[in-house]
N, C-alpha and C positions, 0 to 999 in steps of 0.2 A: 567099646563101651564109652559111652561120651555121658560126663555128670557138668551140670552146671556148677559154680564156684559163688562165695557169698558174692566177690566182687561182679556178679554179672557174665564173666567170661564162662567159658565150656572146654572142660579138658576130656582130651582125649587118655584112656588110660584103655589096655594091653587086656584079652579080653579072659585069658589066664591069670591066675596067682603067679609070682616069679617064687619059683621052689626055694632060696635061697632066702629071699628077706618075707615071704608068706604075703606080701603087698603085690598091688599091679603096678606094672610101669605105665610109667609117665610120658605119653607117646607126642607131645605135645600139647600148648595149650590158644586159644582162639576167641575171637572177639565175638564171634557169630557160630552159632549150631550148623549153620550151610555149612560155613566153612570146616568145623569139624567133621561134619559130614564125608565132605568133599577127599580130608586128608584121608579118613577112613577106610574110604573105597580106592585109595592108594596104594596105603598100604597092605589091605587084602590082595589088591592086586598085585604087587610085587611078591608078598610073601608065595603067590599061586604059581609065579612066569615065570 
């Protein structure tokens, strides 16, 4: 789940609640939506491989 930030940037946040603090994690954060994009299908991918 990627939200934009007031400053312009785009963070990547965890597409789960963490059961624990009931917030998403904070999987990163990015200057550009590609590039959050890009980190994205990263990390789906690792979580799959």
């Amino acid at each position: 789940m990627i939200r934009k930030l007031k400053t312009g940037q785009y963070r990547l946040y965890s597409r789960k609640k963490d059961a624990k603090t009931g917030k998403r994690k904070n999987l990163g954060t990015f200057t550009t939506r590609n590039a959050a994009e890009a980190h994205e299908k990263a990390v789906q991918y690792f979580k799959h491989h």
